[in-house]
N, C-alpha and C positions, 0 to 999 in steps of 0.2 A: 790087314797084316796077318800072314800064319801065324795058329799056335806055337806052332817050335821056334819062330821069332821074338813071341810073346814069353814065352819059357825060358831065353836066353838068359844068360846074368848082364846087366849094366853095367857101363862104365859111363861114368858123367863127366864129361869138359866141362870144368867153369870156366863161365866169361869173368872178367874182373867185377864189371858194375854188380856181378852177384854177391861177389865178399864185400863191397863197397856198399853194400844196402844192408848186407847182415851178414856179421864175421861169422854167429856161429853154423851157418850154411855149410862150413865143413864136416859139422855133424849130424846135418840133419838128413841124409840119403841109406840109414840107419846100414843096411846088410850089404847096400851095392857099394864099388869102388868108383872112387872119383879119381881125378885127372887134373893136373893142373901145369898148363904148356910153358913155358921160359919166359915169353911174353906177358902174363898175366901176371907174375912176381915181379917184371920190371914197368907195368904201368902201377902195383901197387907202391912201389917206391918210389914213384911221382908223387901220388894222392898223398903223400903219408903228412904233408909239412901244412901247420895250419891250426884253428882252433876249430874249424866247423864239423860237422854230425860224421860227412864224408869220409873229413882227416882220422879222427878219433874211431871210427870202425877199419879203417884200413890198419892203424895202428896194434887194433886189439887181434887183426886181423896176421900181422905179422909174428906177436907174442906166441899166437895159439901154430902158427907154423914154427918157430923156431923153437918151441916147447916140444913139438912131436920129433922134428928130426935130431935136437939135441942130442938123443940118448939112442941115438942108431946110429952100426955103421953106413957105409958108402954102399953096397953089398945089399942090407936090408933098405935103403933108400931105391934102388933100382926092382927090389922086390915086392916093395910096398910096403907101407908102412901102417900096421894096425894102428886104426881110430880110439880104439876103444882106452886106449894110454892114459890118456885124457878124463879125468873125472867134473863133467861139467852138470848142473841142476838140471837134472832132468831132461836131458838133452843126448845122454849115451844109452837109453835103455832099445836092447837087441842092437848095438850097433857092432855089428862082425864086418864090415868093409875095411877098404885101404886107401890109403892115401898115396898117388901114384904123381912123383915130377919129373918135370921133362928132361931128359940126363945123354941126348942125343941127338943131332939137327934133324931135320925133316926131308926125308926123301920122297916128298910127294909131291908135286908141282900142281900149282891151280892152273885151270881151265886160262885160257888166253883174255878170255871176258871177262874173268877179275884182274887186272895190271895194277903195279905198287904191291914194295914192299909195308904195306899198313898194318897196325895191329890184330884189325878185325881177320883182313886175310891170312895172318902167320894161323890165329885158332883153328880157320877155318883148314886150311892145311894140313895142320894136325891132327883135327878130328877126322878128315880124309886117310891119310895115314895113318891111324889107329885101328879105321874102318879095315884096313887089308889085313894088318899085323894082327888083328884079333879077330878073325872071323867067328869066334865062337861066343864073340860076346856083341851086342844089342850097343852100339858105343851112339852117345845123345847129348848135343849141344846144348847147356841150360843159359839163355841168357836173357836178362830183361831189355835188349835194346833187340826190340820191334824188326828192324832192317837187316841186322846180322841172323835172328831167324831165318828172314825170306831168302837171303842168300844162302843160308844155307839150307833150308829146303829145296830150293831150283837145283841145288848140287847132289841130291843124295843124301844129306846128311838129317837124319830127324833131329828136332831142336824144338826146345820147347820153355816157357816162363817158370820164375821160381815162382811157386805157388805155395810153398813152406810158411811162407809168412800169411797168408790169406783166411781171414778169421770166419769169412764164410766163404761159398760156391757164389752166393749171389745175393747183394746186396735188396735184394727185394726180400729176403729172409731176416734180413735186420729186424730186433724187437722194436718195434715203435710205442710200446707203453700202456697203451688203452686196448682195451675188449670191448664190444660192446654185449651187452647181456637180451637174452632172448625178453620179448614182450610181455611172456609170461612167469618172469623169474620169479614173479614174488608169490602167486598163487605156487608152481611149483616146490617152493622150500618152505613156506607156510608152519609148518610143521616139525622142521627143527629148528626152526629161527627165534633167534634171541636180540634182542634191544634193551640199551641202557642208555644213562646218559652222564658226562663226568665234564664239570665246570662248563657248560652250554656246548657242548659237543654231544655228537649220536654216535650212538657205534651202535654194529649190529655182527652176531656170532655168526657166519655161515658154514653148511657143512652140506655134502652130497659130490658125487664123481667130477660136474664137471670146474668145482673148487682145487683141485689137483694141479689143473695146469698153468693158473695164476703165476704173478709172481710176486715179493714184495713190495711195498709201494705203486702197483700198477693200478691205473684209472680205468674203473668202472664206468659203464652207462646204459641207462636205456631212453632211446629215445622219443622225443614229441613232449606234449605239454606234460602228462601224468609221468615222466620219465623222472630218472634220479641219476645224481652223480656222487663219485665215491671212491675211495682210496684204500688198497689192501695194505693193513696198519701191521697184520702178524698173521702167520701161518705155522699150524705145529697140526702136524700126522694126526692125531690122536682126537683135539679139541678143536679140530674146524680152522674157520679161516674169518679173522678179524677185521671189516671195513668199516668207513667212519665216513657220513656222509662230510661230500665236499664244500669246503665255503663261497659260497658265493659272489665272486669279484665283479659280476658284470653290474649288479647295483653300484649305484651311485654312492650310498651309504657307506661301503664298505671299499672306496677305492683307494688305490697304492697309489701317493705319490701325486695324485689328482688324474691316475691311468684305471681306468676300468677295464675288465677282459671284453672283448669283441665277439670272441665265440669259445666252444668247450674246450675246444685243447691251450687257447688262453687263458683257462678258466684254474685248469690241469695246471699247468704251468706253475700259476702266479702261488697256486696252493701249495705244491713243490716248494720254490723258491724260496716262503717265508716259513716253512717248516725248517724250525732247530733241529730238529731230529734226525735231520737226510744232510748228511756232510759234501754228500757229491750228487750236482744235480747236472743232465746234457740233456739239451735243447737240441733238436735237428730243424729244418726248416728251410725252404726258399726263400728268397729274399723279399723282406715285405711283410714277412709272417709275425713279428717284434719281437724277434728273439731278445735283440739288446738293449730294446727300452723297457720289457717288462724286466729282464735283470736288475737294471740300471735302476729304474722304481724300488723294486725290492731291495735290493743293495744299500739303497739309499734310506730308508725307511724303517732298515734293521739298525742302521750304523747310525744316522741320526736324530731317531726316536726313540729305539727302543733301547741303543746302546748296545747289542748283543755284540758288533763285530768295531774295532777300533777305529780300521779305513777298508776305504775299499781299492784292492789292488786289479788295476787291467791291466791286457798284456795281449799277445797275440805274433804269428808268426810274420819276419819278412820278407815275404814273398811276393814281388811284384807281378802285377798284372802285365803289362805290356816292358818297354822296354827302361831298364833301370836311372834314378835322376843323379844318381852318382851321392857321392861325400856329403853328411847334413853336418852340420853345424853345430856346437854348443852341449850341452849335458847330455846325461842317458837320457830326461824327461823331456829336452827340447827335441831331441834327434826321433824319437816318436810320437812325436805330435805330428808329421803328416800322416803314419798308417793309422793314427786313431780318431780319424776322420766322423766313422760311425758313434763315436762316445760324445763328441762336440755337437754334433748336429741332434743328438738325443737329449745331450742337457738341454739345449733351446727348446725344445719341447717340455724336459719336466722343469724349467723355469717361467716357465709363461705364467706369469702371479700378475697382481692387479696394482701394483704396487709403483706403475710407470717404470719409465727408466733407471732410476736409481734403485729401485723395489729390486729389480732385475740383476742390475750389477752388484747389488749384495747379494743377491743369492746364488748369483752366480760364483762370485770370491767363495762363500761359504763352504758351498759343493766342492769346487776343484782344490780347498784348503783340508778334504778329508780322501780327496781322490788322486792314487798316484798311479803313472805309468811306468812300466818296465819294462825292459827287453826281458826274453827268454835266452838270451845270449849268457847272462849272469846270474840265472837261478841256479844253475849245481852249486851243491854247498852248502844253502840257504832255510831259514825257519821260518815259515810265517807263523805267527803265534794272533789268535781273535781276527785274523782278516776275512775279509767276503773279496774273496781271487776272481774275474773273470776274464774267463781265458777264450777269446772271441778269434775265429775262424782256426775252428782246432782240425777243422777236417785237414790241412796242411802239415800238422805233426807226424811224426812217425812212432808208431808203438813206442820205441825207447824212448823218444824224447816226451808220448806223453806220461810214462812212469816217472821218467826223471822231474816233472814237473808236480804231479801228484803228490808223488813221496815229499815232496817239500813242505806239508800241511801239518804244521801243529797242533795241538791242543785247540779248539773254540774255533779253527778256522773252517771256512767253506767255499767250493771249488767248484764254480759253474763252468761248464764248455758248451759252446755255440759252436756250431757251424751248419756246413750244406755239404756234403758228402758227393753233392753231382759239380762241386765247381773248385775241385783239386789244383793247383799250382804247383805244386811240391814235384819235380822230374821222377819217376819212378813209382810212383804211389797213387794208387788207383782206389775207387770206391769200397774195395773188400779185404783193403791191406793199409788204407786208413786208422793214424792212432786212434780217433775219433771211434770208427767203427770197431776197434779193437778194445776201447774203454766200454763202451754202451754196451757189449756183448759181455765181455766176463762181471760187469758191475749188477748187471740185470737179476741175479741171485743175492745180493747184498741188502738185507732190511735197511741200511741207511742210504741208499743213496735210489736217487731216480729219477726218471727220463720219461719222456713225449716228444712225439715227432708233431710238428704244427704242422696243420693242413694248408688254411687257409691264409693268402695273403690278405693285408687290411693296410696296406701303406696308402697304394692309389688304384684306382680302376685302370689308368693306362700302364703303370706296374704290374697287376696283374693280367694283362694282358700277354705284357709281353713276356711273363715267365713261363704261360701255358703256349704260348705261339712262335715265341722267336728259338 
């Protein structure tokens, strides 16, 4: 593309599915003007009727349009209408654009090889007609539906994804938690390093440049037999950087639940998990790697041994894999008993005791008498006060819905998220625009809370097979 094209000013068509994913989209194209065709107000007043994420941003979606044209005439509506009206958190800074609606039919006819009057064809029309009527501006379809780009790139017309909401470029940037430390780290800081020891724990002072790019709570190692593992406990400019070697899970001695860690980032894990001190802990992982059983171990272990947490609450989104089984039946607790398939087949695991069948079927009552299910449909609102929350296949939330979830944490409670970032279901939400991904990135500065990506599956050999091959 020329410069002098690239220098033009914008105008951005929105498609609907964009204020349907995120109302505040009308603010985020900061200097340039956007565009919104007659069509995309009358599919947002289909979306609007409903309780789900959809309904409720179309809604909010609506307020923030009827709040800006409210206080203008007919005259500055066909002129544009400054964004900046609007005073929203952090979301209006440099924003000198306008807000342009469609106030005129369309004199521009599609090509014969789009036929139907369709909604996607009325945008794409418009953004054709807009392309003549403003030659001096760069005019650009933004929408997340994949197929109305490609037509509309065959036509002429650039179009491009909302990327606004996208926490990274590429999820291979994702923090995964652990460092490994060079071979020689300990000969290297020798010198300013400090050791103590406080009720059978180690900690050691560390300080030197490449202590800088740490974060809290992230997992230390060096590898092979003479190697160590470790936990950055506190970080301050001045007086170095505080780690505490790691506990050891894979002993037998020392196991949760009667679960030992398998390998070091289960090791990582379980050391997280049973740490008071870290209120929010995400696990990422393929499938097979035990995200939900060492939770479930831990959970269980806080809640009833030590007493730290009252019960333990799961929950998880529902989003079906294939094609849906319609209307369940009976309570909130009955009606997800089928998506929480993984919690059931995990307790048969931490109940396998020696104690025969009746051994089993108490301990089994026992567990499930301190373990409850919930939808995410009826958390806004809501306190947890002393709970161990785990919130299993979060990679399926959307940023808002994982705040909305979070902020629910009272006093004593703690909030694990599990998921897999490569096995999305959620229509619209992709690996780098993932709640999931959106939590582990801004949490990653937070001394209480922390994350590890698991490497390694350990479910079965023919499991891990097929998550490296199929």
């Amino acid at each position: 593309m020329s410069e002098s094209a690239q220098e033009r000013p914008r105008l951005f068509v929105l498609d609907t599915n964009v204020l349907m994913h995120d109302p505040s989209a009308l603010f985020r194209f900061k200097e340039h003007d956007i565009f919104l065709p007659m069509v995309v107000l009358e599919e947002l007043d289909k979306g609007k009727k409903g309780m789900s994420e959809v309904a409720r941003n179309v809604r909010q979606t609506s307020r923030f349009l009827d709040e800006l044209i409210s206080h203008v005439s007919q005259h500055a509506i066909s002129q544009g209408i400054p964004l900046n009206t609007l005073q929203l958190n952090g979301v209006v800074e440099n924003l000198t654009g306008h807000l342009f609606v469609q106030t005129k039919p369309v004199d521009m006819a599609l090509p014969s090889s789009l036929p139907g009057n369709t909604p996607d064809n009325n945008i794409l029309a418009m953004a054709l007609s807009l392309q003549t009527e403003h030659p001096d501006k760069r005019v650009i379809l933004v929408s997340k539906d994949i197929n109305l780009r490609i037509k509309a790139t065959v036509l002429g017309i650039r179009a491009e994804d909302y990327s606004n909401d996208k926490v990274l470029e590429d999820v291979n940037l994702l923090y995964n938690g652990f460092h490994r430390l060079p071979d020689d780290f300990w000969e290297l800081h020798t010198k300013e390093l400090e050791s103590w020891q406080e009720e059978g724990r180690t900690f050691y002072r560390v300080s030197g440049p490449d202590t800088e790019a740490w974060y809290p709570s992230q997992c230390l190692y060096v590898p092979g037999e003479g190697g160590f593992q470790a936990i950055v406990r506190e970080k301050k400019a001045d007086e170095g950087v505080i780690i505490e070697l790691a506990e050891d899970y894979s002993n037998p001695k020392h196991a949760v639940w009667g679960i030992t860690a398998r390998n070091q980032e289960q090791n990582f894990a379980l050391n997280m998990l049973l740490d008071p001190e870290l209120d929010f802990v995400s696990l990422l992982g393929t499938a097979g790697t035990g995200k939900t059983l060492l939770t479930l171990a831990a959970g269980l272990v806080q809640t009833l041994d030590l007493n730290l947490y009252r019960e333990i609450i799961m929950t998880r989104v529902t989003v079906p894999v294939g094609e849906d089984i319609g209307f369940l039946p009976g309570t909130e607790e009955e009606k997800m008993t089928p998506w929480m398939g993984a919690l059931m087949d995990n307790l048969e695991v931490l109940t396998q005791t020696e104690g025969g069948e009746w051994g089993r079927a108490a301990t089994e009552d026992l567990l499930r008498s301190r373990i409850r299910i919930h939808s995410l449909n009826f958390m806004r609102g809501r306190t947890f006060l002393n709970k161990f929350i785990i919130l299993d296949e979060a990679q399926n939330l959307t940023p808002k819905q994982m705040k909305t979830l979070i902020t629910r944490a009272g006093p004593g409670t703690k909030i694990v998220c599990l998921g897999n970032v490569a096995q999305i279901d959620t229509p619209y939400l992709t690996e780098t625009t993932s709640g999931l991904t959106y939590a582990v990135d801004r949490f990653k500065d937070w001394p209480h809370s922390g994350h590890i990506t698991l490497q390694r599956g350990e479910r079965s050999r023919l499991a891990d097979f097929a998550s490296e091959n199929l």
